[in-house]
PDB file with one MODEL, atoms N, CA, C and O in Angstrom:
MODEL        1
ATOM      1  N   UNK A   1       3.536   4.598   3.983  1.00  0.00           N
ATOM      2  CA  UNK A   1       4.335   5.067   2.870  1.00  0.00           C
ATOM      3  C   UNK A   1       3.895   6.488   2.565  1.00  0.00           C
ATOM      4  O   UNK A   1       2.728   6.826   2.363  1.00  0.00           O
ATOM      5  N   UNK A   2       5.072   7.368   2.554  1.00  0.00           N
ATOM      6  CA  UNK A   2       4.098   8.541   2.032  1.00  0.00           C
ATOM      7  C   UNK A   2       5.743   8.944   0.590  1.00  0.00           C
ATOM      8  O   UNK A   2       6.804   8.371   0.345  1.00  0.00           O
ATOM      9  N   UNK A   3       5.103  10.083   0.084  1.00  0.00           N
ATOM     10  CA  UNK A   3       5.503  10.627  -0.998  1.00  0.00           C
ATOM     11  C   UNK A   3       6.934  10.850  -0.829  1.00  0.00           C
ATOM     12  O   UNK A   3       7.709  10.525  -1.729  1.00  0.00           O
ATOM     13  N   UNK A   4       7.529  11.618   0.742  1.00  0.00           N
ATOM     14  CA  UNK A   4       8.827  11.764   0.845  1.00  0.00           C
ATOM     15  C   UNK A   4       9.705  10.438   0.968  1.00  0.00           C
ATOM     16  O   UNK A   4      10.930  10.401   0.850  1.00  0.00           O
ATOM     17  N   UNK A   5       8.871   9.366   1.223  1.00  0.00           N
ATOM     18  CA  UNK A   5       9.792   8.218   1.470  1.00  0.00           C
ATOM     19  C   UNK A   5      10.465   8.175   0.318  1.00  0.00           C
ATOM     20  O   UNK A   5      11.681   8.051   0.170  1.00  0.00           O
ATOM     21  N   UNK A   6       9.138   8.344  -0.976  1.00  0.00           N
ATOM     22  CA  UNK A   6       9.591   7.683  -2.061  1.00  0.00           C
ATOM     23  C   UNK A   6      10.796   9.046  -2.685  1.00  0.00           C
ATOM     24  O   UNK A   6      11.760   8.715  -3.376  1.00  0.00           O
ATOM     25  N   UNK A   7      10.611  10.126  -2.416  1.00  0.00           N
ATOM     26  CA  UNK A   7      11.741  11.417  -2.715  1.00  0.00           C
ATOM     27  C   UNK A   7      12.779  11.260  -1.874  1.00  0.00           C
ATOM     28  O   UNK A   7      13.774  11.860  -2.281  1.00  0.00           O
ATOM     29  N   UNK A   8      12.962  10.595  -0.693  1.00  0.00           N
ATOM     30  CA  UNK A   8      14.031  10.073  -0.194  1.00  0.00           C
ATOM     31  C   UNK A   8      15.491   9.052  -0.457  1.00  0.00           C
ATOM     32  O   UNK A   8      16.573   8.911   0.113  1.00  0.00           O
ATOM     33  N   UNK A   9      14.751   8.418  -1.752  1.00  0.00           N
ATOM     34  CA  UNK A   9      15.618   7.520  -2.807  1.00  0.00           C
ATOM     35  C   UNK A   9      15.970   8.423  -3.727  1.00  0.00           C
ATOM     36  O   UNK A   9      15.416   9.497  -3.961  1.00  0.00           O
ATOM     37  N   UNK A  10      17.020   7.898  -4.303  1.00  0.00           N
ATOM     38  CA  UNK A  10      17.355   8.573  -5.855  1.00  0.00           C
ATOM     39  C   UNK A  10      16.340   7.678  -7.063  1.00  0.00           C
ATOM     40  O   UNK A  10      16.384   6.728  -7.844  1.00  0.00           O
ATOM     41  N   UNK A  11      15.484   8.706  -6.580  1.00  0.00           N
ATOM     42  CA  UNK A  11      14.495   7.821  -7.826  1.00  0.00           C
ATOM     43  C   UNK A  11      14.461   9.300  -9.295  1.00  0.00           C
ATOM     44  O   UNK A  11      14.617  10.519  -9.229  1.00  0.00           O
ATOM     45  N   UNK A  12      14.222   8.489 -10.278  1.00  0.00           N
ATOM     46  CA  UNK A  12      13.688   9.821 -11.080  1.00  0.00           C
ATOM     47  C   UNK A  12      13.276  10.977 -10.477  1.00  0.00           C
ATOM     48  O   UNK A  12      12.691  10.930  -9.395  1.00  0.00           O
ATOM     49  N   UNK A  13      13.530  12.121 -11.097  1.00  0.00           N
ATOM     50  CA  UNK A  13      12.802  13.602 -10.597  1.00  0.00           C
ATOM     51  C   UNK A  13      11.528  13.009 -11.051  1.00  0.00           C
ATOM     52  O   UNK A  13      10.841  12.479 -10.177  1.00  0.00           O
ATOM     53  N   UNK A  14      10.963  13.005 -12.631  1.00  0.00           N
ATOM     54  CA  UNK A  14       9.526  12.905 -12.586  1.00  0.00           C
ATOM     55  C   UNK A  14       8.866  12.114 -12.108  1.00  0.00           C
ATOM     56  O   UNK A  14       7.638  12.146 -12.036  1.00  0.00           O
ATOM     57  N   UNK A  15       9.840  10.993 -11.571  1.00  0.00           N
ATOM     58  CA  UNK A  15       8.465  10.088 -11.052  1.00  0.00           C
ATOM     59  C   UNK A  15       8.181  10.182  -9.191  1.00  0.00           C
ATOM     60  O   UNK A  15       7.273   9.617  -8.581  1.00  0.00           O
ATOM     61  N   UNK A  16       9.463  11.228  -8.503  1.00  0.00           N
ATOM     62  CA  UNK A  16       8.752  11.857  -7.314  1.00  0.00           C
ATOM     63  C   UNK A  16       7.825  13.114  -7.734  1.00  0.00           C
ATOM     64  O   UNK A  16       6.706  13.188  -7.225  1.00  0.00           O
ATOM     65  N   UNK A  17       8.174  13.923  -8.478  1.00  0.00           N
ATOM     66  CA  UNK A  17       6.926  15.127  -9.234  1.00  0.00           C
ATOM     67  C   UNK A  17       5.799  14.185  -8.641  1.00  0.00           C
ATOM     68  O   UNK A  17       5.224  14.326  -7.562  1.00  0.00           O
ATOM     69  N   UNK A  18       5.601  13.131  -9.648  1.00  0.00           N
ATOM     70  CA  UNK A  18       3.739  12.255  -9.783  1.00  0.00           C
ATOM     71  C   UNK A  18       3.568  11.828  -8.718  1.00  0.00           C
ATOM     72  O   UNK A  18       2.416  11.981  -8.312  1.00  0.00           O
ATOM     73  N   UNK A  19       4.410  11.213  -7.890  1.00  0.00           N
ATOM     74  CA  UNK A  19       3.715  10.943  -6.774  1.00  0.00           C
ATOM     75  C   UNK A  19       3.939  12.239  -5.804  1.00  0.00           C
ATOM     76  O   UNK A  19       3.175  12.271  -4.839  1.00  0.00           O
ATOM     77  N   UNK A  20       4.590  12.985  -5.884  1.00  0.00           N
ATOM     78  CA  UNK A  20       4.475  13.723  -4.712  1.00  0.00           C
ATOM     79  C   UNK A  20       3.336  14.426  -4.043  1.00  0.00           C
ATOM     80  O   UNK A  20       3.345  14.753  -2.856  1.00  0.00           O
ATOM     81  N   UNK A  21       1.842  14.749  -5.322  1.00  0.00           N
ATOM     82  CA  UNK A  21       1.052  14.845  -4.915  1.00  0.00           C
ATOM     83  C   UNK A  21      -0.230  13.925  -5.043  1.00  0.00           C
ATOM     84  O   UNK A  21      -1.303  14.209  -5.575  1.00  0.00           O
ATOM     85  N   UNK A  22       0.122  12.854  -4.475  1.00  0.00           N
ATOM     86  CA  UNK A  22      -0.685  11.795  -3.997  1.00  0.00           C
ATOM     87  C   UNK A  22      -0.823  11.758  -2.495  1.00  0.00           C
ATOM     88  O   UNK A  22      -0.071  11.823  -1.523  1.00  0.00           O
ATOM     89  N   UNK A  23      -2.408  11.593  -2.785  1.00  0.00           N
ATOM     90  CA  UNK A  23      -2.669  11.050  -0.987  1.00  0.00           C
ATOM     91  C   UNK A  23      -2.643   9.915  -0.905  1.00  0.00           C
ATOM     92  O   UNK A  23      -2.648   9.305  -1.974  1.00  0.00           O
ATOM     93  N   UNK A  24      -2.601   9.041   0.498  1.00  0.00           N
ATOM     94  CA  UNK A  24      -1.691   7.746   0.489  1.00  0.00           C
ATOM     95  C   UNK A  24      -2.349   6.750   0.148  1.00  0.00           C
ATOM     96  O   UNK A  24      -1.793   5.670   0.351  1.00  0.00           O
ATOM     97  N   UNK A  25      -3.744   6.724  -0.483  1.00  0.00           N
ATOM     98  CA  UNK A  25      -4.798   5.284  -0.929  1.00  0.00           C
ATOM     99  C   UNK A  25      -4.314   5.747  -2.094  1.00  0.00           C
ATOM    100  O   UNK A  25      -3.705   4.750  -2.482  1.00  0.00           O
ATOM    101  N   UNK A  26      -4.122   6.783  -3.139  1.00  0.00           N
ATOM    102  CA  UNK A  26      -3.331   6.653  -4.507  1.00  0.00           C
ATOM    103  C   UNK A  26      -2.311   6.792  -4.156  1.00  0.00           C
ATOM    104  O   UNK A  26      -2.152   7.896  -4.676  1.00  0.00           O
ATOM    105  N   UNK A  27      -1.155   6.553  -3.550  1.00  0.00           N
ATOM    106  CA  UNK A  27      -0.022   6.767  -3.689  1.00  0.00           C
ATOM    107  C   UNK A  27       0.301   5.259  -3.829  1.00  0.00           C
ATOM    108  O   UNK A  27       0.835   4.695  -4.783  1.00  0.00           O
ATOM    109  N   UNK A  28      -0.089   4.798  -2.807  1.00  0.00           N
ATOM    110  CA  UNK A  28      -0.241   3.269  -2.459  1.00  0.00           C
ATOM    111  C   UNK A  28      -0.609   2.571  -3.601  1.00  0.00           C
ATOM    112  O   UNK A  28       0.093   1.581  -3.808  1.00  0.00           O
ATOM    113  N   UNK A  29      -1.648   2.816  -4.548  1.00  0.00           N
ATOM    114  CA  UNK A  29      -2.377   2.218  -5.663  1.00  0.00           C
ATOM    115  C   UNK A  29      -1.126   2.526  -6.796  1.00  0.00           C
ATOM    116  O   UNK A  29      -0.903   1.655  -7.636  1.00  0.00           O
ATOM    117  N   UNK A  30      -0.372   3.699  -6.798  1.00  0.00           N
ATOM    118  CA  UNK A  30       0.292   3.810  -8.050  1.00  0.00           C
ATOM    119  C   UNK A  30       1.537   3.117  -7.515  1.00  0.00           C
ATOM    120  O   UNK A  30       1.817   2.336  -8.424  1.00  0.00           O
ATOM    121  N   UNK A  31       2.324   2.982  -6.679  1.00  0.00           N
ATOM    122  CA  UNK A  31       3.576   2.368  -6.299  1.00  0.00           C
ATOM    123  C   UNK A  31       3.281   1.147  -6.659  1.00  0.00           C
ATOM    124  O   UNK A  31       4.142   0.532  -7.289  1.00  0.00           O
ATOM    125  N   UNK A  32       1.717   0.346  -6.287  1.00  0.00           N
ATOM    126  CA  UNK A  32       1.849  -1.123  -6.638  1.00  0.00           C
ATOM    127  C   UNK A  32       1.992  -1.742  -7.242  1.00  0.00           C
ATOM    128  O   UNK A  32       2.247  -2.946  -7.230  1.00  0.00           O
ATOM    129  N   UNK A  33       1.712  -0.307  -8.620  1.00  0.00           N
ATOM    130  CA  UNK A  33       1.831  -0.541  -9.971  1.00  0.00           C
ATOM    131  C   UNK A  33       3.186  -0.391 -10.561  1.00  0.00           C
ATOM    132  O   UNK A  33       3.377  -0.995 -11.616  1.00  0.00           O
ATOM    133  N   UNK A  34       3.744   0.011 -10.276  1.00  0.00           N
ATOM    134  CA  UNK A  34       5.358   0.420 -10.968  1.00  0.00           C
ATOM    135  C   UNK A  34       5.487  -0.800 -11.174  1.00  0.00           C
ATOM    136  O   UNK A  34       4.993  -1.766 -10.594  1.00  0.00           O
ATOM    137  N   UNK A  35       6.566  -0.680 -12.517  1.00  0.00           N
ATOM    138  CA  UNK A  35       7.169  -1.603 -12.959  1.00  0.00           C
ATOM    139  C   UNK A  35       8.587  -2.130 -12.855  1.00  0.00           C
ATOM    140  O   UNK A  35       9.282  -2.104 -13.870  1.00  0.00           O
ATOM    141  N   UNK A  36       9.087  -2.616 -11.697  1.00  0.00           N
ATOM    142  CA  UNK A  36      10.460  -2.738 -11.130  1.00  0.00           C
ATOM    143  C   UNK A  36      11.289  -3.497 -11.672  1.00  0.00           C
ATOM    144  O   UNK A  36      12.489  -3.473 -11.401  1.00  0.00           O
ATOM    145  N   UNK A  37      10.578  -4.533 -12.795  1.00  0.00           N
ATOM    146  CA  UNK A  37      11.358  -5.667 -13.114  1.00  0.00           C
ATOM    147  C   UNK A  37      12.029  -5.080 -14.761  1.00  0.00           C
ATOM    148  O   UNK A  37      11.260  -5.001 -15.719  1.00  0.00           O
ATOM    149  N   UNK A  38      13.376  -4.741 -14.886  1.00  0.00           N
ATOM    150  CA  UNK A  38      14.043  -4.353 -16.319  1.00  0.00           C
ATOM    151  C   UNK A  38      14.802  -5.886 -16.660  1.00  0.00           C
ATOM    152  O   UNK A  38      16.018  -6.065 -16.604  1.00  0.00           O
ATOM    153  N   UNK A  39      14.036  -6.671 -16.933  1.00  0.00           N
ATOM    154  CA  UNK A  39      15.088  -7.997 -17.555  1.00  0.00           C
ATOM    155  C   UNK A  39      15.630  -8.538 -16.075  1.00  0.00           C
ATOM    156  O   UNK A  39      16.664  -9.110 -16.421  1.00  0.00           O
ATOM    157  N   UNK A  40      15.557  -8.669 -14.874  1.00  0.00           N
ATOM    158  CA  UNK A  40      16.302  -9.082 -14.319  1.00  0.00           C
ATOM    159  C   UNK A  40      17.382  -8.419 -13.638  1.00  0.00           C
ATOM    160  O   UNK A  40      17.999  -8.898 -12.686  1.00  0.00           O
ATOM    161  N   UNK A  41      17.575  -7.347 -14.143  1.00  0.00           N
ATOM    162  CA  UNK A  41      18.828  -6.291 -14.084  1.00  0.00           C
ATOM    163  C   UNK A  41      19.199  -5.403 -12.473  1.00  0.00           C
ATOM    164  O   UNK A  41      19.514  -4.217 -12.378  1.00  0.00           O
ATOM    165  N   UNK A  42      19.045  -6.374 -11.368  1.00  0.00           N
ATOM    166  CA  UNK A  42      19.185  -6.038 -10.188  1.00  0.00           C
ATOM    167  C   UNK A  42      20.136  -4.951  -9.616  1.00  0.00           C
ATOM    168  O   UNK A  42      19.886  -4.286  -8.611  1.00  0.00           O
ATOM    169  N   UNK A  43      21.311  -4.845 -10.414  1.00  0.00           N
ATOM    170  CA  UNK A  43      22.009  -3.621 -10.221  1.00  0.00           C
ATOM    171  C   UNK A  43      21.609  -2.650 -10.998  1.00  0.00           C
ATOM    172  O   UNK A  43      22.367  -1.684 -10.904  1.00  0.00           O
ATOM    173  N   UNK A  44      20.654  -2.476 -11.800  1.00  0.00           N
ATOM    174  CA  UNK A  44      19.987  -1.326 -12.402  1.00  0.00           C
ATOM    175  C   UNK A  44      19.537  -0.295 -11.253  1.00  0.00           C
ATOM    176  O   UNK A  44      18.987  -0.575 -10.188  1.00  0.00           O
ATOM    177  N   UNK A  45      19.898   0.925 -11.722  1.00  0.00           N
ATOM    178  CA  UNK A  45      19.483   1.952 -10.418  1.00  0.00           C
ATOM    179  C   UNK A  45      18.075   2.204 -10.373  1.00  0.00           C
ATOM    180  O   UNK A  45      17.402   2.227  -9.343  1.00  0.00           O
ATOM    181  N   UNK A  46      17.578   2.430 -11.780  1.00  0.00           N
ATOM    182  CA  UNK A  46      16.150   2.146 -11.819  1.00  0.00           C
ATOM    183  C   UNK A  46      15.291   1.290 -11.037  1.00  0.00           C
ATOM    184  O   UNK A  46      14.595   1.456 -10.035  1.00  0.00           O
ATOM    185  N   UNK A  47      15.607   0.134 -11.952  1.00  0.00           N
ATOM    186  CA  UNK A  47      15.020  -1.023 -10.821  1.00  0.00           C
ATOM    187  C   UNK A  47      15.188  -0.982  -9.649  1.00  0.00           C
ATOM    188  O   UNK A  47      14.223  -1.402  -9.010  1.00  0.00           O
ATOM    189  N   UNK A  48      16.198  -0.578  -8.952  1.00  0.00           N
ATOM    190  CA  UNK A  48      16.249  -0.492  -7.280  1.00  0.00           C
ATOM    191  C   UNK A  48      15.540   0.278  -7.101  1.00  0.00           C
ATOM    192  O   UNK A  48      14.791  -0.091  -6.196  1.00  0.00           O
ATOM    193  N   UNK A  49      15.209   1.554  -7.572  1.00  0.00           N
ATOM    194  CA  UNK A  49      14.043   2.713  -6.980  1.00  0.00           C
ATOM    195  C   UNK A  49      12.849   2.612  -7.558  1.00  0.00           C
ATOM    196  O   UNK A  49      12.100   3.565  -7.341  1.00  0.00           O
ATOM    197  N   UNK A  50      12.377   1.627  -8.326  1.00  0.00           N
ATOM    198  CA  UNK A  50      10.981   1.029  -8.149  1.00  0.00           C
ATOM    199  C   UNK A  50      11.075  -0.312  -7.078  1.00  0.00           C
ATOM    200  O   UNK A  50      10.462  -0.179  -6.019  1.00  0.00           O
ATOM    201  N   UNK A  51      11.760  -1.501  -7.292  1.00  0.00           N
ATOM    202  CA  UNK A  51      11.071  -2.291  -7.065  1.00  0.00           C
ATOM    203  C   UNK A  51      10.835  -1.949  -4.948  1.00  0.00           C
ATOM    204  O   UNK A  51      10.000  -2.521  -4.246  1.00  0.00           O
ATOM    205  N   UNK A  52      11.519  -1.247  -4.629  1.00  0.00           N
ATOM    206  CA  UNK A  52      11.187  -1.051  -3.000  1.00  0.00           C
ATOM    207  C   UNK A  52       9.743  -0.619  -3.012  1.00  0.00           C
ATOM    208  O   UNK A  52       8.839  -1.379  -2.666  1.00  0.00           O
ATOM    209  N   UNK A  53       9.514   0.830  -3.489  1.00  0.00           N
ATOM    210  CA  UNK A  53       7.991   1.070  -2.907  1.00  0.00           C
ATOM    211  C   UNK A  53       6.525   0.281  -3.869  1.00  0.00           C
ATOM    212  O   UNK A  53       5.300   0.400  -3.870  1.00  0.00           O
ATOM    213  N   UNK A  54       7.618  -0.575  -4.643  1.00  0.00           N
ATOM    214  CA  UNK A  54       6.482  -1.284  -5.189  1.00  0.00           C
ATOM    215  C   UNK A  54       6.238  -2.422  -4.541  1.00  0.00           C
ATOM    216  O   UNK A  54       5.109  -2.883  -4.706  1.00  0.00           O
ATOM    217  N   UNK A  55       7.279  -3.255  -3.559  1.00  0.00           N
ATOM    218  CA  UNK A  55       6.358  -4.260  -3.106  1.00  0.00           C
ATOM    219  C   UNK A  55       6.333  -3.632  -1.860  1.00  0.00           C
ATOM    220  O   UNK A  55       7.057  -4.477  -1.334  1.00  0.00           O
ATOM    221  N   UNK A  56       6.124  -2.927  -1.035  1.00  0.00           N
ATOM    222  CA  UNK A  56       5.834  -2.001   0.192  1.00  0.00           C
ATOM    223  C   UNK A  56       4.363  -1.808  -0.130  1.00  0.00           C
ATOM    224  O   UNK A  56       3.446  -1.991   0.672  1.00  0.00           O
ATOM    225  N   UNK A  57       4.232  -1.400  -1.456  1.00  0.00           N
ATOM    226  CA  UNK A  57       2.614  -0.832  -1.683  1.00  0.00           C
ATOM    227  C   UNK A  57       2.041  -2.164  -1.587  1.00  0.00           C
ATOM    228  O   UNK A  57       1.368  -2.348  -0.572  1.00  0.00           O
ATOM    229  N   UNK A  58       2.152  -3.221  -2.466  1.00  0.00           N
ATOM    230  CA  UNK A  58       1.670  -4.619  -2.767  1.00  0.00           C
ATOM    231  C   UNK A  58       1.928  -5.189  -1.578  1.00  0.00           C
ATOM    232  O   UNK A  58       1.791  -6.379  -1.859  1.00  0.00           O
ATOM    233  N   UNK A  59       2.338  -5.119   0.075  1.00  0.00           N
ATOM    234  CA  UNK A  59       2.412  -5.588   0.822  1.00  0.00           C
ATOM    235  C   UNK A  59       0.978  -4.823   1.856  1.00  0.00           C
ATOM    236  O   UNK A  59       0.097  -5.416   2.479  1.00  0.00           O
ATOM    237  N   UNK A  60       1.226  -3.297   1.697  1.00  0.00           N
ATOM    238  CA  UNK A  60       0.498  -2.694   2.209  1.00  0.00           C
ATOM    239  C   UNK A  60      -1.026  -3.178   1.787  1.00  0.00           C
ATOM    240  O   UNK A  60      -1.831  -3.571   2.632  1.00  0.00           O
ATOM    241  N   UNK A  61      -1.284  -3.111   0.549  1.00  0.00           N
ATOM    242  CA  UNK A  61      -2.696  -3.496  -0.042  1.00  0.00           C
ATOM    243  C   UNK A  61      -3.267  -5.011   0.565  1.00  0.00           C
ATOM    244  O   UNK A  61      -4.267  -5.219   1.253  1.00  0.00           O
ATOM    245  N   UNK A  62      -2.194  -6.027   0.020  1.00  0.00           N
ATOM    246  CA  UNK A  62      -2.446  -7.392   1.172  1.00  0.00           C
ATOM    247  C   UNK A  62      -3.039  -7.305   2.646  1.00  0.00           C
ATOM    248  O   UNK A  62      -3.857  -8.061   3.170  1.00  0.00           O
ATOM    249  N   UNK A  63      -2.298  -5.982   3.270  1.00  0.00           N
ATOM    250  CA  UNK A  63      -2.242  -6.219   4.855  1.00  0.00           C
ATOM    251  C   UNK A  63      -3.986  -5.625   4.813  1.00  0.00           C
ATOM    252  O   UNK A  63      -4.860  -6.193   5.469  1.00  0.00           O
ATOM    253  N   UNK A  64      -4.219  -4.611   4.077  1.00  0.00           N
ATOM    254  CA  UNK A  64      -5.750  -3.769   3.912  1.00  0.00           C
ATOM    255  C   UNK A  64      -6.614  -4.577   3.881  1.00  0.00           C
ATOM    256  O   UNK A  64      -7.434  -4.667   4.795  1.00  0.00           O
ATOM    257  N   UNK A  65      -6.627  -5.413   2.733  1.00  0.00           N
ATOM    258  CA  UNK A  65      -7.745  -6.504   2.612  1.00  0.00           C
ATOM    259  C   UNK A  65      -7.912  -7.396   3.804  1.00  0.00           C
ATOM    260  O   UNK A  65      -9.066  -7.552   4.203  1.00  0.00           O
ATOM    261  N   UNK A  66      -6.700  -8.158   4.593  1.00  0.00           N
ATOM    262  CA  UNK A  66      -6.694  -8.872   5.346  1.00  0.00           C
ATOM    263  C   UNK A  66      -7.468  -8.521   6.763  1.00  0.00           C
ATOM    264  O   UNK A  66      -7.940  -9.302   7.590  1.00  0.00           O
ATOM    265  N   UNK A  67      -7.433  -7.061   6.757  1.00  0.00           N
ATOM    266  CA  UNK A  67      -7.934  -6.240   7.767  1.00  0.00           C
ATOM    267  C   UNK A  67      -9.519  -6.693   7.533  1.00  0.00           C
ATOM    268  O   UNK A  67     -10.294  -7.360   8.218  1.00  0.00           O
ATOM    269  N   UNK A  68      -9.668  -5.877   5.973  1.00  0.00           N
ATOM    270  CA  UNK A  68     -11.332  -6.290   5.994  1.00  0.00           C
ATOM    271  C   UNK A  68     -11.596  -7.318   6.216  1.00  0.00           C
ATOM    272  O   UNK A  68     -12.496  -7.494   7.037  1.00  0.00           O
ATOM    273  N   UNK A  69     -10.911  -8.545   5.563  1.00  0.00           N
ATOM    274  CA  UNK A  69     -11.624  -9.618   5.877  1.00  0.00           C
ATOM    275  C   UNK A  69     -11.944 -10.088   7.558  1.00  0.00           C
ATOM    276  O   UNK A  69     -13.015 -10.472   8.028  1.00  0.00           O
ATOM    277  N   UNK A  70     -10.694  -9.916   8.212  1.00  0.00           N
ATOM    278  CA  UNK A  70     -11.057  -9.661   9.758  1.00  0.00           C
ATOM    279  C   UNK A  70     -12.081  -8.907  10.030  1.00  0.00           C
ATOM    280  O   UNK A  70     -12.608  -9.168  11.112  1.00  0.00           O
ATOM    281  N   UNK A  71     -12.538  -8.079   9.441  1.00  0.00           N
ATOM    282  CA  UNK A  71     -13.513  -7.041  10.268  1.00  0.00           C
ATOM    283  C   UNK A  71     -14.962  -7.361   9.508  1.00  0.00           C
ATOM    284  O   UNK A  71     -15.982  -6.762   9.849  1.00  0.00           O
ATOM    285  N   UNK A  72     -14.960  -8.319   8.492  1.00  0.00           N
ATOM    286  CA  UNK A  72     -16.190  -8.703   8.075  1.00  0.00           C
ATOM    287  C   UNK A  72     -16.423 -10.228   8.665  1.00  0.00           C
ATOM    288  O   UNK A  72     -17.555 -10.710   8.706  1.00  0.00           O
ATOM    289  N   UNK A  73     -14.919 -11.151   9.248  1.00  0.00           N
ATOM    290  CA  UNK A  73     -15.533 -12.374  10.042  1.00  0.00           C
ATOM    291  C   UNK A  73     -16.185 -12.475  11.293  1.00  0.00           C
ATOM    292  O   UNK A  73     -16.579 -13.570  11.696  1.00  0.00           O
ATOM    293  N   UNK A  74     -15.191 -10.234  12.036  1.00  0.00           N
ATOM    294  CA  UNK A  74     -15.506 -10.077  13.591  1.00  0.00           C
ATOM    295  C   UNK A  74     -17.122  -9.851  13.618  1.00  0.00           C
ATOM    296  O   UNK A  74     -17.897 -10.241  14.491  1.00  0.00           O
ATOM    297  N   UNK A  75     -17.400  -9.182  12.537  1.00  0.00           N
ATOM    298  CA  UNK A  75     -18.618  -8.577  12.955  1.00  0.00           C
ATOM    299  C   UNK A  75     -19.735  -9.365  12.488  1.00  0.00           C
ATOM    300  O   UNK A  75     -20.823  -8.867  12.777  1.00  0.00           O
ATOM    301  N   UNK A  76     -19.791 -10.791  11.649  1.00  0.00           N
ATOM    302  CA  UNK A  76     -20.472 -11.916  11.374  1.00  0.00           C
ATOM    303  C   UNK A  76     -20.718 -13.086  13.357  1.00  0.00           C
ATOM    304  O   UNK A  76     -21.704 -13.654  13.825  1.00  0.00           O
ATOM    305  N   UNK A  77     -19.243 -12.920  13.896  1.00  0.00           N
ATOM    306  CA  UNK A  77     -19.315 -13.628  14.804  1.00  0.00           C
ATOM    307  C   UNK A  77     -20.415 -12.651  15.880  1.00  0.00           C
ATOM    308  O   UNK A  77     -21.427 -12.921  16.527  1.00  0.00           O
ATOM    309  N   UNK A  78     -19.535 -11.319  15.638  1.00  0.00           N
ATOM    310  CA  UNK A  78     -20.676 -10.737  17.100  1.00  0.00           C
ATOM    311  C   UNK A  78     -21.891 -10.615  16.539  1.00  0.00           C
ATOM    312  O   UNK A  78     -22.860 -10.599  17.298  1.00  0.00           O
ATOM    313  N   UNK A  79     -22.083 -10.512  15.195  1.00  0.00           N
ATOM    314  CA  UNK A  79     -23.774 -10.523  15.163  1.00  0.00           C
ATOM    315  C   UNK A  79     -24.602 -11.602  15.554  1.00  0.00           C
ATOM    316  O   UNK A  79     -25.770 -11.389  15.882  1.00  0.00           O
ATOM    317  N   UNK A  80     -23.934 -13.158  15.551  1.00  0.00           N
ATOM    318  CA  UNK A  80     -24.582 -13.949  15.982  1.00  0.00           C
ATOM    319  C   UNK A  80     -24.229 -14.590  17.067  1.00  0.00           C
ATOM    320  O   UNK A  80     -24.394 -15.797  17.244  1.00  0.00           O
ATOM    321  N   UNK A  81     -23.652 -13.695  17.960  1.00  0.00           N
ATOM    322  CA  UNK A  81     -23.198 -14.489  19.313  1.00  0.00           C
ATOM    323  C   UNK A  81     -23.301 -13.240  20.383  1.00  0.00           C
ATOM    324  O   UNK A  81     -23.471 -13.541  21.564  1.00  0.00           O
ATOM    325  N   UNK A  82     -23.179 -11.470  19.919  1.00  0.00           N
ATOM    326  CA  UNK A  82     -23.066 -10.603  21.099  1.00  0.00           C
ATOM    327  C   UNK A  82     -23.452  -9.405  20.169  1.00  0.00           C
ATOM    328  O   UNK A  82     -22.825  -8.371  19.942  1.00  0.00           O
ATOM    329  N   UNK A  83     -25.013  -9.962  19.555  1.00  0.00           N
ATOM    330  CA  UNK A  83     -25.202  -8.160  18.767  1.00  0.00           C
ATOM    331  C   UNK A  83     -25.231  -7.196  19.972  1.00  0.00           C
ATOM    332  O   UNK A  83     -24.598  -6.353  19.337  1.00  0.00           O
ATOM    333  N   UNK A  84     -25.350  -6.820  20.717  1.00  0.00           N
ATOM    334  CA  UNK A  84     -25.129  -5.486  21.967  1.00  0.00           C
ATOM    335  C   UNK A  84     -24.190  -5.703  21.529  1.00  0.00           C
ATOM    336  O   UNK A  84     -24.531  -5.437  20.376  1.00  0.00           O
ATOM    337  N   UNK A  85     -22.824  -6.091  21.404  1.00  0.00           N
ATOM    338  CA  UNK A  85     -21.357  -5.231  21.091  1.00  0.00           C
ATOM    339  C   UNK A  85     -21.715  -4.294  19.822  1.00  0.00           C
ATOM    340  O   UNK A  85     -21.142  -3.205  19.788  1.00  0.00           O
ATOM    341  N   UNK A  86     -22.454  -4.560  18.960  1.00  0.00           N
ATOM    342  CA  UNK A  86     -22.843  -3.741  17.959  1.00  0.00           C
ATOM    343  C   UNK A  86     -23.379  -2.443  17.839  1.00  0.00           C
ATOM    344  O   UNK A  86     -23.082  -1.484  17.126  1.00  0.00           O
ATOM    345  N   UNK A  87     -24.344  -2.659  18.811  1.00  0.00           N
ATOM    346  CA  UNK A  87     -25.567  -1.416  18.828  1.00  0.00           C
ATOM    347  C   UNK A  87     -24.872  -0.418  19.883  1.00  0.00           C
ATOM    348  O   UNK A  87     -25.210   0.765  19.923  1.00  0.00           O
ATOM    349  N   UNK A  88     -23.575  -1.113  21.005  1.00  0.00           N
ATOM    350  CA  UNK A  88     -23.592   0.489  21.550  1.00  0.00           C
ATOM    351  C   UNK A  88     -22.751   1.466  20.379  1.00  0.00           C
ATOM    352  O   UNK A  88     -22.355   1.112  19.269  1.00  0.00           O
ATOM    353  N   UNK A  89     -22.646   2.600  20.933  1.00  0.00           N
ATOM    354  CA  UNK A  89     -22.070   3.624  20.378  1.00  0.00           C
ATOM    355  C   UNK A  89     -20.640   3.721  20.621  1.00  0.00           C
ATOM    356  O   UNK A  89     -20.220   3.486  21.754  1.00  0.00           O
ATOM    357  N   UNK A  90     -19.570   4.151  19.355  1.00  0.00           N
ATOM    358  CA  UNK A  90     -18.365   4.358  19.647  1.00  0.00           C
ATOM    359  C   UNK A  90     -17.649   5.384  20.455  1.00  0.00           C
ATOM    360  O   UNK A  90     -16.424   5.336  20.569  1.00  0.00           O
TER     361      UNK A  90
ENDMDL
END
């Protein structure tokens, strides 16, 4: 996700301004936050130009963690089954 995606919608001017200068771990953090839901109001134009990069961000953040947790079960298994995968160099 970066800033032009979100200037690529007809979203508010000020709210591409705020994100436009975000780098993408806050850009990501503030999209997740938007508030997309107005009552239900699905044809609201508003609501259509939050609720996209808000669950994009909240999907993105899921996929992040899921990563770590992979990369804290990989490196539990090779420590106790192939520490040399560890110690060489990248």
């Amino acid at each position: 996700m970066t800033a032009s995606a979100i200037s690529s919608v007809s979203a508010d001017p000020a709210l591409r301004e705020t994100l436009a200068s975000l780098n993408n771990p806050a850009l990501i953090r503030r999209c997740a936050h938007l508030a997309p839901d107005r009552g239900g109001d699905y044809a609201d134009v508003q609501a259509a130009t939050l609720v996209t990069p808000h669950l994009l961000a909240q999907r993105m953040e899921q996929l992040t963690e899921q990563v770590r947790d992979l990369q804290r079960r990989l490196t539990a298994v090779a420590q106790t089954h192939a520490r040399q995968l560890l110690e060489r160099p990248l």
